[in-house]
C-alpha positions in Angstrom: 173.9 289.0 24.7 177.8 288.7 24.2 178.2 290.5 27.0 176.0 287.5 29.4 177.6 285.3 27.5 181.3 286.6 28.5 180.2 287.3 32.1 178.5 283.7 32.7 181.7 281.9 31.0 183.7 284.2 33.6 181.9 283.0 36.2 181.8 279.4 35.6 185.8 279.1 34.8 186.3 280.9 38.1 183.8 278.6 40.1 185.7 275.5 38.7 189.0 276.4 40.2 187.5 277.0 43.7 186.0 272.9 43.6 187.8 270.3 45.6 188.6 266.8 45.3 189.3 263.9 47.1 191.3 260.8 46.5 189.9 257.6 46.1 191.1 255.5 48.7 190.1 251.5 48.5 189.7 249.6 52.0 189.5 245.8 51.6 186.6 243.8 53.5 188.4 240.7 54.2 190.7 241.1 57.1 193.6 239.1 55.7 194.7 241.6 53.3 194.0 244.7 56.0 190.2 245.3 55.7 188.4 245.9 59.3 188.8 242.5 61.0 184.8 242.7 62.3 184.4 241.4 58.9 185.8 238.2 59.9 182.7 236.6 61.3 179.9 237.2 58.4 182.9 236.4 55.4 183.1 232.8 57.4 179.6 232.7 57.5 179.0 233.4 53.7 181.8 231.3 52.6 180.3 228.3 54.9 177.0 228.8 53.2 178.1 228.9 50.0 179.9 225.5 50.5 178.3 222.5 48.9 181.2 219.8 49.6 181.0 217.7 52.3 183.9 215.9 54.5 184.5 212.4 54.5 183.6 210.7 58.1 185.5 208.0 59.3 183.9 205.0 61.2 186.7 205.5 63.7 187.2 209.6 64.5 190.6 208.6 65.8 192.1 206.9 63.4 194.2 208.1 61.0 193.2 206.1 57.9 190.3 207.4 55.8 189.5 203.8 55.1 189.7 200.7 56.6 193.4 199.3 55.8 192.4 195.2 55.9 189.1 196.0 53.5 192.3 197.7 50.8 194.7 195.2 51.8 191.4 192.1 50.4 190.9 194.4 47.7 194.2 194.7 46.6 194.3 190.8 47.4 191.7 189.6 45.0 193.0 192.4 42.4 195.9 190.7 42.3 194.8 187.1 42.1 192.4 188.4 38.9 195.3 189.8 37.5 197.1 186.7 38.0 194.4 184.7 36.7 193.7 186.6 33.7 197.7 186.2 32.9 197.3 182.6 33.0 194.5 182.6 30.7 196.3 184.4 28.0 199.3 182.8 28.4 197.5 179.3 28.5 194.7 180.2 25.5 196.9 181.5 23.4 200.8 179.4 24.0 201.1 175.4 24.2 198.3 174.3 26.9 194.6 174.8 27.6 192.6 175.7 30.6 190.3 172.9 32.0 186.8 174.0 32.3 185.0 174.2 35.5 184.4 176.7 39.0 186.8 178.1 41.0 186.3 180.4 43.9 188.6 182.7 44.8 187.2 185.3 48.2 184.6 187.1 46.7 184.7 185.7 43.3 183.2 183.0 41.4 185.2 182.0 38.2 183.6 179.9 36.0 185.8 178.3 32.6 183.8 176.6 29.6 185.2 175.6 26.0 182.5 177.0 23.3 182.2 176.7 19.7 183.4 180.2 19.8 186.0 180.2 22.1 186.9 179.8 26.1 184.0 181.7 27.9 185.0 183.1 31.2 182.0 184.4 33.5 183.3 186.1 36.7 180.7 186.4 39.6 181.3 188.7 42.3 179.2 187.5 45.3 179.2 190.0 47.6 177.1 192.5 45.7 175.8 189.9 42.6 177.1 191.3 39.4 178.6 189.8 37.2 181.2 189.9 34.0 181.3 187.8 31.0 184.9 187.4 28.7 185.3 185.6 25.5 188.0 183.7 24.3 188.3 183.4 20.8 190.4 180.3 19.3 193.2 181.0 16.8 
């Protein structure tokens, strides 16, 4: 038995040095970084399908705004002229004079002042798409 035993181990350690090898060599896919450039066609097509955003159109494909500059520039219009408003309410409410009550329309927006028991009410309308936004006042 020793004797099988020696011979097989023999054997074996002499059959191990006669394997081979090779290295492992790694190829990229995508052609950008040296993979085989017939990839290119189904990586685009995997990537487009995998895409869920979608691009802004513009009303004009040759213009070079994404939006319409006049509809920012009566935006930015009637932003300011709130903001100016709302200024003049604070600095009015709350320093020597008062605001006289009653409806002002300014573009879009209708404004309207009242005095309450609880304070100045301000309700700004916005008339192009109906809602609406209620402030308070309160008197100190």
């Amino acid at each position: 038995m020793k004797v099988i035993f020696k011979v097989f181990f023999i054997l074996f350690f002499l059959g191990i040095g006669k394997t081979y090898s090779q290295d492992f060599v790694y190829t990229p896919k995508n052609p950008a970084f040296g993979g085989n450039p017939y990839n290119y066609s189904w990586l685009m097509s995997s990537a487009q399908a995998q895409n869920d955003i979608k691009e802004a159109t513009t009303t004009n494909p040759y213009s070079t705004y994404s939006t319409d500059p006049l509809k920012n520039f009566t935006e930015s219009l009637n932003q300011q002229i709130l903001s100016q408003l709302s200024r003049q309410i604070v600095a009015k409410q709350f320093g020597e004079g008062a605001l006289t009550a009653g409806t002002y329309i300014l573009g879009d927006y209708q404004i309207d002042i009242g005095n309450q028991s609880s304070g100045l009410n301000i309700t700004i309308l916005d008339n192009k798409n109906g809602s609406s936004t209620t402030v308070t006042v309160p008197y100190f």
